[in-house]
C-alpha positions as CSV (number, residue, x, y, z in Angstrom):
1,X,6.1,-38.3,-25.7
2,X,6.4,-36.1,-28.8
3,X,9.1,-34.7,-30.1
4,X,9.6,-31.3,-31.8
5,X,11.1,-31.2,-34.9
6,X,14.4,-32.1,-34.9
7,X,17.6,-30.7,-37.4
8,X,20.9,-32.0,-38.1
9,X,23.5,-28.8,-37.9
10,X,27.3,-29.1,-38.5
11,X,29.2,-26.3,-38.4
12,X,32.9,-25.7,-39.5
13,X,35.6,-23.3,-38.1
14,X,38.5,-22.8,-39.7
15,X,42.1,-23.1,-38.2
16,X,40.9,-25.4,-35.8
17,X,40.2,-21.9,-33.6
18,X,36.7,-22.4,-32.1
19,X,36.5,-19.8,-29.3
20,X,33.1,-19.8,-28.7
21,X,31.4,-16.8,-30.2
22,X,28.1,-18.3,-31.3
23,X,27.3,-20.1,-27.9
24,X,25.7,-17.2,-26.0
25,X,23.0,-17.0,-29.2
26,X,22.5,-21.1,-28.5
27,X,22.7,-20.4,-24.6
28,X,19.9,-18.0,-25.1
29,X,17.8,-20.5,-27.2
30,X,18.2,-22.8,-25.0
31,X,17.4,-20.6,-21.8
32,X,14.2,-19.4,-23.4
33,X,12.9,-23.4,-24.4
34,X,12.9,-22.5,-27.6
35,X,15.6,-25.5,-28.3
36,X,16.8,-28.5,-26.7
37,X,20.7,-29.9,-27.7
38,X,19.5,-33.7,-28.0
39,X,23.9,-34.2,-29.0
40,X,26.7,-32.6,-29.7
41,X,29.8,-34.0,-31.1
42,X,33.1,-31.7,-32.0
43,X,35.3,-32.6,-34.5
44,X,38.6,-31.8,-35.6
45,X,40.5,-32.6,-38.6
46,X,44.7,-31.7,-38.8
47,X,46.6,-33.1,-41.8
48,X,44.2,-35.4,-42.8
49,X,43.3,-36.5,-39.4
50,X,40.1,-36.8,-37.7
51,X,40.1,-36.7,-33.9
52,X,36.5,-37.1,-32.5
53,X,35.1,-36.0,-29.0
54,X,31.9,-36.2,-27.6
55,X,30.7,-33.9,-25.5
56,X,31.7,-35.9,-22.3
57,X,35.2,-36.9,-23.7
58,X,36.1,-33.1,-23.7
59,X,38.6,-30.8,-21.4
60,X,37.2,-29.7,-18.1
61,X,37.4,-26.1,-19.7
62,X,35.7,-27.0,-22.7
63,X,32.9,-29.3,-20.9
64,X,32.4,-26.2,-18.5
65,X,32.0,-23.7,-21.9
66,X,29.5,-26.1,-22.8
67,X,27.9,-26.7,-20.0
68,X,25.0,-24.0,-20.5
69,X,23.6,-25.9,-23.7
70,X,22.8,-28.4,-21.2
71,X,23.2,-30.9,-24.0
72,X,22.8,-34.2,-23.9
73,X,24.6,-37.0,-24.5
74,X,22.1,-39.4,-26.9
75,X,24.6,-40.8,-29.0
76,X,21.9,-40.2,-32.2
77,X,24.6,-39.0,-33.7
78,X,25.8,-41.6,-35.3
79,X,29.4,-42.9,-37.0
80,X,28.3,-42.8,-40.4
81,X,27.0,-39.1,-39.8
82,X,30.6,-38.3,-38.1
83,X,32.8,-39.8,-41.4
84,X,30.6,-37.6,-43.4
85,X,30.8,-34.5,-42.4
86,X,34.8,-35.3,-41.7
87,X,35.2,-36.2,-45.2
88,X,33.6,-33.0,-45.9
89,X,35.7,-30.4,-43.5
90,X,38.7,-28.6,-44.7
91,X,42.0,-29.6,-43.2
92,X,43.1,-27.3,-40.0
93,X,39.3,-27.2,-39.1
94,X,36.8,-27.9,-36.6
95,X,33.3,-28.8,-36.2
96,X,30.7,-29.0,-33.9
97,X,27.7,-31.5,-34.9
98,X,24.2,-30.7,-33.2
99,X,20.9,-32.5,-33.3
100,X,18.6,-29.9,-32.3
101,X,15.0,-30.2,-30.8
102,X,12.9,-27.2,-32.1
103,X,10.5,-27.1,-29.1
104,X,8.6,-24.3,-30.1
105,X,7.1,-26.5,-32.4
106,X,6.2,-28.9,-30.6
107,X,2.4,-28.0,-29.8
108,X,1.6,-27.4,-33.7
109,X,3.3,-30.7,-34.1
110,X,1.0,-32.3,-32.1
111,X,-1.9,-30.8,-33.4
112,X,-0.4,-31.8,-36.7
113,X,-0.6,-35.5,-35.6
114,X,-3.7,-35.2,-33.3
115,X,-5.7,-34.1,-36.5
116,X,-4.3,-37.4,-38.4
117,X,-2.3,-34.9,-40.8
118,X,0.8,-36.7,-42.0
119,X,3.5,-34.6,-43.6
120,X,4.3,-34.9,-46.9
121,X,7.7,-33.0,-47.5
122,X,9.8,-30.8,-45.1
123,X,13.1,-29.4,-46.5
124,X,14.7,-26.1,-45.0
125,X,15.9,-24.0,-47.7
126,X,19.5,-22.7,-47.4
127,X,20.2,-18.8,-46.6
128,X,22.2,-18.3,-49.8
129,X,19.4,-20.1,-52.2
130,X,16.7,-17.8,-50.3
131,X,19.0,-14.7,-51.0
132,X,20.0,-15.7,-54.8
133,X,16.3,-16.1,-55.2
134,X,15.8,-12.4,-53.7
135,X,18.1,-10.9,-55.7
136,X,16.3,-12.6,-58.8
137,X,12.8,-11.5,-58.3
138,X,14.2,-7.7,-57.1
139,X,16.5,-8.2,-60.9
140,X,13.6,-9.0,-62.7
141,X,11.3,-6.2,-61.3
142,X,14.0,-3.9,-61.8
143,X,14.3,-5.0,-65.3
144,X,10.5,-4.6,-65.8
145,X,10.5,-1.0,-64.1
């Protein structure tokens, strides 16, 4: 079986106040098979501690917000990627660590490997470089104008 592409996503929330707000967006992905949540790990840090749940180790309220991702439990996520991002969190914060299946492209992924093409280089280029760049190019005509 061949797997779509799959990305890495950690997300903080400051004051340890995560209510929610993004999930109908990921509910919808997920509704429309655009994404599969292969894990899901949150992660809260207070004074320098780290307490770590997995998605089954949660409340009944928060496993039941949850529950629409229809996440799994794959346990890819590993230790080493949990220190990491802990190490990088502010204190009073929380974070939710995805690895997300991008099913829609899975076919051209196949077709990819079915035509022997081997990728060379994949990187996803952060909003705020794309943006900087932008503003750049739109400076630089501007400046040419």
């Amino acid at each position: 079986m061949t797997l779509g592409p799959i990305d890495f996503i950690a997300l903080e929330f400051p004051g340890n106040r995560f209510k929610g707000e993004i999930l109908p967006d990921l509910f919808e992905l997920v509704d429309k098979g655009i994404i599969r949540i292969i894990d899901l790990v949150v992660i809260m840090k207070n004074q320098g501690q780290v307490v770590v749940r997995e998605l089954r180790e949660l409340d009944a309220a928060h496993i039941a917000m949850f529950n629409p991702l229809k996440a799994e439990v794959s346990q890819m996520i590993t230790r080493t990627d949990i220190d990491m991002i802990a190490e990088k969190l502010a204190d009073n914060s929380t974070a939710g660590i995805m690895l997300i299946e991008n099913l829609w492209a899975k076919k051209t992924q196949q077709a990819m490997l079915d035509a022997d093409g081997r990728l060379v280089m994949f990187e996803r280029i952060p909003h705020d470089v794309v943006e900087e760049a932008l503003a750049d190019i739109a400076a630089l005509a501007t400046a040419k104008a």
